[in-house]
Each structure stands twice: as structure tokens, then as C-alpha cells.
N, C-alpha and C positions, 0 to 999 in steps of 0.2 A: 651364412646365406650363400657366400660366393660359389665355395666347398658345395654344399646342396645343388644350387644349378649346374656344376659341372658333373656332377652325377646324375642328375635327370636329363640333360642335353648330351651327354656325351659326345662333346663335339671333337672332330678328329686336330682340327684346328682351332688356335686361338692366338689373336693380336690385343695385346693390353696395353694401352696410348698411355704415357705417362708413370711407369712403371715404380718408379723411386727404386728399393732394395730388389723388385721382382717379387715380390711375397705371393702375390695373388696367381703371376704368368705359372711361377714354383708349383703352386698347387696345384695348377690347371695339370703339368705335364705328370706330375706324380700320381696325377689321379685321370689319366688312362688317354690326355691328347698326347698327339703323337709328334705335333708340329708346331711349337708356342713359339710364340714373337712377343718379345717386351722391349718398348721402346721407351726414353725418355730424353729430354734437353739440357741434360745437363752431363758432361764428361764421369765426375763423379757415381751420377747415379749408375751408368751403363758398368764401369767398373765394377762395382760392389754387383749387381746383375752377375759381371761375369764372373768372379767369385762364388757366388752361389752357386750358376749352373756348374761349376767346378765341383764347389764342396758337397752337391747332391748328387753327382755325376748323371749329369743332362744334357753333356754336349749332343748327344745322336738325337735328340729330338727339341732343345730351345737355343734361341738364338739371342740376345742383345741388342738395340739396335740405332743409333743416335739420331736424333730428329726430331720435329715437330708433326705431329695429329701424323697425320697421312704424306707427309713429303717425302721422306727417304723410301715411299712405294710405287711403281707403275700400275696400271691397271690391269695385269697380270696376275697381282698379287691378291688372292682373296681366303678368306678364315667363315670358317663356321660362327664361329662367335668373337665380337671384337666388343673390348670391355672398356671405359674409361671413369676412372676417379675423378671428375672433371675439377679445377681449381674452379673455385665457384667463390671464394675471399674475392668483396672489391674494395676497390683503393681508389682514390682517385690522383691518378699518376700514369702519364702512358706506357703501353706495353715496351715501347723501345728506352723508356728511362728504369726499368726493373732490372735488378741482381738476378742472376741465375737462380738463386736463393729461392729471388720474391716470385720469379716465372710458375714456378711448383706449386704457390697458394693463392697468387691471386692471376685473375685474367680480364682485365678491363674491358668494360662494356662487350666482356662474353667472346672478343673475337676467334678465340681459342675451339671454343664452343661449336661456335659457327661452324667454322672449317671443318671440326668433327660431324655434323650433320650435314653438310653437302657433299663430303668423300665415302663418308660410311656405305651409302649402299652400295656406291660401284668396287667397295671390296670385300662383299659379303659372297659367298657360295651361292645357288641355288635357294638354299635353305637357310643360310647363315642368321642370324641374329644379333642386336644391338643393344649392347646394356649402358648406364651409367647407375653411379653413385651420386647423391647430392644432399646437400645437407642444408633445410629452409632456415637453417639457427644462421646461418653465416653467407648463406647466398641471398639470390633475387629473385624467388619463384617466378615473379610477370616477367622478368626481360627473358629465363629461362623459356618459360614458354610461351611467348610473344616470337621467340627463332623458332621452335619446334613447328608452330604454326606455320609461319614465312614458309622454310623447307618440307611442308609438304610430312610432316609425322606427327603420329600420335603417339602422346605418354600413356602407357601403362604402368603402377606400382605393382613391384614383386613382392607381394606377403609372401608366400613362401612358394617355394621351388613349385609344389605343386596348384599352385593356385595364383594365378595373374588378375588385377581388376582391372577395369576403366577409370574404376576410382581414383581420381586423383588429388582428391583434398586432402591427404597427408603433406602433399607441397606446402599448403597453406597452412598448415599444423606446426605451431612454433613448439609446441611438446616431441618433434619427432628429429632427434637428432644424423640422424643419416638413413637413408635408405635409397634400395639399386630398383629403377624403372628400367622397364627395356621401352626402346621408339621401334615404333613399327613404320613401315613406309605405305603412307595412303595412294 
């Protein structure tokens, strides 16, 4: 699916929040952005990123980049498409008592979340666009979008590249193991 939209978007840029290995940021630059940013919080993961963009030879157009959602960017910094896996596991345990480990799958009462939908549009292009991944098997569709609401977005589900709904009761669908909505800003 991912592969799909960046062939129908073609976007010249792209920021992918949470990147783990970079798998997703990788395809993005392979397949024709020119400017990819993959970030994640944990040492580890940014490493193995920069090994890749090495062993695909990507330095002239992807970057690495350590931090959380939007902090290591100013508002200078803006992508045609900014993508995130969102950790959507809860625990209940607070965010400051989690292993680097546990930061990557779970994100308690969503704060993680948050912060991604009140930064997103002031680092989108013109044009830019906002996706996630989420998966209702393991997450909390209401508190999910109980924030989308608060911030000011609507969810769309991406069936497929060429076709976007309003429909949104796939969230509620415990038969639907992952799927990418993009938020649009009302």
C-alpha cells in the first residue's frame, strides 16, 4: 500500500516519524522522492537507517535523524508527505517509566500521538499530506479519534492508492489488522 501511494503522490519529499530499520523512508527515496527524512528515538534504530541509506546508496537524497514526532525540526522544515507507524500498544505504565524498547510499541494515553497531530500541518508543503498506519486489533480507535477530533482533523481510510473514503468504520472492524488513513486538516 505504502509503495502504491508513493507512486500516485509522488511526492518530492518525505518525513517518516518513527522509522525503526527506515524500510518505508528506503522505498519512498527509491521510488523517485528526492528528499526523505526518517527519524526515530532510539540510537539503535537511527544507526541501522544509516546503514541502509549506505548499503542502498542514498546519501544524496535521505537523511537519519534522532528525535521524537517533530522535535529535532523548526518550522522551516516542511515534506510533501509525512508518514507515521504510530505505536498504538497500551500499557498502562507512564511514558517516562518505558525502555527505549517499550517507546517503539507502546505510547500511553496516546501522547505521542498528540504531538503528531498538532505539528503535522505546520510541516506539510502547500500540498503536503498526512498519513498513519493503525491497527484497531491492538489499539484504541475512541481515544484515537476522540485527538483527531480535539486537533481539528478528519480520518480518512486509504483502500487503495486510488481511492480514499470517509469511511471510517474499518477503525471499528476488529477483523482489520492494520491499515494507513491519511488526516486531513479541517
Amino acid at each position: 500500500m505504502w509503495l502504491h501511494l508513493i507512486h500516485l503522490i509522488k511526492p518530492e519529499s518525505v518525513l517518516e516519524i518513527g522509522s525503526g530499520a527506515g524500510y518505508l523512508a528506503i522505498l519512498a527515496a527509491l521510488n523517485g522522492a528526492n528528499r526523505v527524512t526518517a527519524t526515530d528515538i532510539t540510537h539503535d534504530a537511527i544507526e541501522n537507517i544509516e546503514a541502509n541509506i549506505e548499503k542502498y546508496n542514498l546519501g544524496d537524497r535521505m537523511q537519519a535523524v534522532y528525535g521524537s514526532v517533530f522535535e529535532p525540526f523548526d518550522k522551516n522544515n516542511r515534506f510533501d508527505v509525512i508518514f507515521w507507524d504510530i505505536p498504538f500498544c497500551h500499557i498502562d505504565k507512564p511514558m517516562e517509566e518505558l525502555s527505549a524498547l517499550e517507546r517503539t510499541v507502546f505510547n500511553p494515553g496516546y501522547i505521542l500521538f498528540e504531538a503528531y497531530l498538532k505539528g503535522a500541518h505546520q510541516h506539510l508543503t502547500d500540498t503536503g499530506r498526512v498519513f498513519m498506519a493503525f491497527s484497531n486489533m491492538m489499539g484504541h480507535p475512541e481515544k484515537i479519534l476522540e485527538l483527531i477530533n480535539k486537533y481539528d482533523w478528519r480520518l480518512e481510510v486509504v483502500v487503495n492508492p486510488e481511492h480514499v473514503t470517509s469511511n471510517i468504520e474499518s477503525m471499528h472492524d476488529n477483523n482489520v489488522d492494520m491499515e494507513i488513513y491519511e488526516l486531513i486538516k479541517l
